[in-house]
C-alpha positions in Angstrom: 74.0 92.2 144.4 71.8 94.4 142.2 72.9 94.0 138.2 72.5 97.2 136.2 71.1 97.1 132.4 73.2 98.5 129.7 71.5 102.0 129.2 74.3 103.0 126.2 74.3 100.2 123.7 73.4 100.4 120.5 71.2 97.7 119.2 70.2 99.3 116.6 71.5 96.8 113.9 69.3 94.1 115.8 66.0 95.9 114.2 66.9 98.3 111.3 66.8 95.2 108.4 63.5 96.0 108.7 63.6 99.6 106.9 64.0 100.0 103.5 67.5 101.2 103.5 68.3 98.7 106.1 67.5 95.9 104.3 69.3 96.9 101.3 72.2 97.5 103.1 72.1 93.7 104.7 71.4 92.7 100.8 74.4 94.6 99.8 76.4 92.9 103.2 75.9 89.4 101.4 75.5 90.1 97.9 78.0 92.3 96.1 75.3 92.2 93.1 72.6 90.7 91.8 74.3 89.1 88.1 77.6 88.0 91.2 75.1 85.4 92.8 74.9 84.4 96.0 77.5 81.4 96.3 81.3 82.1 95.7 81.7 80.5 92.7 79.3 82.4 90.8 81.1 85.3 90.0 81.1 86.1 86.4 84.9 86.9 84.7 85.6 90.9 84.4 83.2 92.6 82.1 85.7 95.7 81.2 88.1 94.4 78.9 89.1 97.9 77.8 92.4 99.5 77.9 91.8 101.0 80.9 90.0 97.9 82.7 93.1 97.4 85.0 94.0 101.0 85.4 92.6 100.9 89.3 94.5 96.9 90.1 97.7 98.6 88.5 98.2 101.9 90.9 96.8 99.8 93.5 99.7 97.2 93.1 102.1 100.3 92.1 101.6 102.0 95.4 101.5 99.2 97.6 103.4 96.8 95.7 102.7 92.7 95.7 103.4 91.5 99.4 101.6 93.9 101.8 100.1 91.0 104.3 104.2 89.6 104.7 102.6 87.4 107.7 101.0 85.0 105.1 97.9 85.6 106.7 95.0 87.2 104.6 91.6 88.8 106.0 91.8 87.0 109.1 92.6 89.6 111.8 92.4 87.8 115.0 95.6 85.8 113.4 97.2 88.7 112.2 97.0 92.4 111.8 94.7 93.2 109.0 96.8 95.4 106.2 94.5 95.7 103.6 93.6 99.1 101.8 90.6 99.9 99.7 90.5 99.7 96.0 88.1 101.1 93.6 87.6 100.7 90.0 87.8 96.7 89.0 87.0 95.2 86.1 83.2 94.7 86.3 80.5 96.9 85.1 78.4 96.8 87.6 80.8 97.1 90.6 83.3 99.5 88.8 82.2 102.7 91.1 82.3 100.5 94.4 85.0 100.4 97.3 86.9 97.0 98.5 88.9 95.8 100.7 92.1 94.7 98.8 95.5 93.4 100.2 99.2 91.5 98.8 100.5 88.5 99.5 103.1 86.9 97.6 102.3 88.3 94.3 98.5 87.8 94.6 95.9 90.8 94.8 93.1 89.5 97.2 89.7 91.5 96.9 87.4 90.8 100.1 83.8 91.2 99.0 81.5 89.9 101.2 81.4 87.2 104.6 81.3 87.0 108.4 83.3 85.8 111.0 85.9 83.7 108.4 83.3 82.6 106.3 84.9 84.8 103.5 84.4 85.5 99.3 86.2 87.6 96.7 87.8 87.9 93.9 91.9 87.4 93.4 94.1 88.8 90.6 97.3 86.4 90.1 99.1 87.2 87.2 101.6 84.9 87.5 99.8 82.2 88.7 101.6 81.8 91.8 100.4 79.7 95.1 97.7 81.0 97.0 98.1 82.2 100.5 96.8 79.4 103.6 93.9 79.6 104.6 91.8 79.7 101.4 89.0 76.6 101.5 88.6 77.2 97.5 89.6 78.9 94.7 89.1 79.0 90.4 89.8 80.9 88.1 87.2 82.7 86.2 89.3 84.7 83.2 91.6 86.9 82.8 94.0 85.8 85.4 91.2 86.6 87.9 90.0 84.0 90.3 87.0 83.5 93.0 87.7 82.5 96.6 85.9 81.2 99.7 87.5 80.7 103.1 85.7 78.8 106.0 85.7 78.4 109.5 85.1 74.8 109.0 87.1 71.7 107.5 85.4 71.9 103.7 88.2 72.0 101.0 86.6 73.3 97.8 88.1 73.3 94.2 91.4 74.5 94.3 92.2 75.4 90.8 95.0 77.0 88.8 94.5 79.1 85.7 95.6 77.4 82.3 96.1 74.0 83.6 94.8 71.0 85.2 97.4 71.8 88.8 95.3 71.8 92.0 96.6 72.5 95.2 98.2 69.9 97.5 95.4 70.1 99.7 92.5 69.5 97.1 92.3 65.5 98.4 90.6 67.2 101.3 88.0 67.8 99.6 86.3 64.7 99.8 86.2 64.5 103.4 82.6 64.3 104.0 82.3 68.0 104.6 79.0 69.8 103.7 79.9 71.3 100.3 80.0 75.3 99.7 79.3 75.8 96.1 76.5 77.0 93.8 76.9 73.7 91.8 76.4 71.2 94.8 73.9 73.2 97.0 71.5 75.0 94.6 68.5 74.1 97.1 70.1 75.8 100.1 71.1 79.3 98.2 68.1 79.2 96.6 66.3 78.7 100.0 68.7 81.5 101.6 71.5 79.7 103.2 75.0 80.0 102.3 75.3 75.9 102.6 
């Protein structure tokens, strides 16, 4: 039997990183900007503190309101059917003009900005400081009732932090399991060197 090759797929991806415009766009794939970093925690708090700074995160949560993803399960689509919406406009200079991914769960806004497969980063806005959704390998805050987050598609257990007190999740004993850490602060040869860990 005589195999035919695949005369319609597009590999195209496979060698346009080497362009100009194709290597920015795999830049802006893993880096949502330069002063973010490259590691999940280092994203700075909001820079727009004005009056208007939430204007975008309040019509967002005012149309949709603060449990879209009911299921519990956020940005993982193979587990559950992917709800989110896009938002534009938060609280950072140099991201204010840019389009997101943004979903609700359980009085939570989760922002997706950058990952593959469920190795996952973004920003959260919990007001109220409620519980975080499963699934999240780490989370801090960073001001403002904003927080950074990192999911995994391993076991590693990052810093799971509260806002405004010294409460960590139940599952932050996890974290010393012997995993390979995924943080800026414990792997600065690796993202300097161009790995995520």
């Amino acid at each position: 039997m005589q195999s035919k090759a695949l005369t319609n797929t597009d590999y195209s991806f496979l060698t346009n990183c080497d362009t100009p415009v194709g290597r920015e766009d795999f830049f802006r794939l893993m880096v949502v900007h330069p002063s973010f970093g490259y590691c999940w925690d280092e994203v700075p708090a909001p820079t727009v503190t004005d009056t208007n700074a939430m204007a975008a995160v309040d019509a967002f949560v005012s149309t949709n309101g603060w449990d879209m993803q009911t299921d519990g399960i956020v940005f993982c689509s193979p587990l559950a059917p992917d709800k989110s919406k896009v938002i534009r406009g938060l609280p950072w200079t140099e991201i204010h003009s840019r389009k997101f991914p943004a979903v609700t769960h359980g009085g939570i806004l989760y922002v997706f900005f950058t990952g593959w497969h469920y190795n996952n980063q973004g920003v959260a806005y919990n007001p109220k400081t409620n519980a975080f959704a499963p699934g999240f390998a780490a989370f801090k805050p960073i001001g403002q009732h904003w927080y950074v987050w990192a999911m995994t598609d391993d076991l590693w257990k990052g810093p799971q932090q509260y806002e405004g007190t010294n409460r960590q999740s139940a599952e932050q004993g996890a974290a010393a399991n012997g995993s390979q850490p995924f943080s800026s602060d414990t792997n600065r040869t690796s993202s300097a060197a161009g790995s995520r860990r």
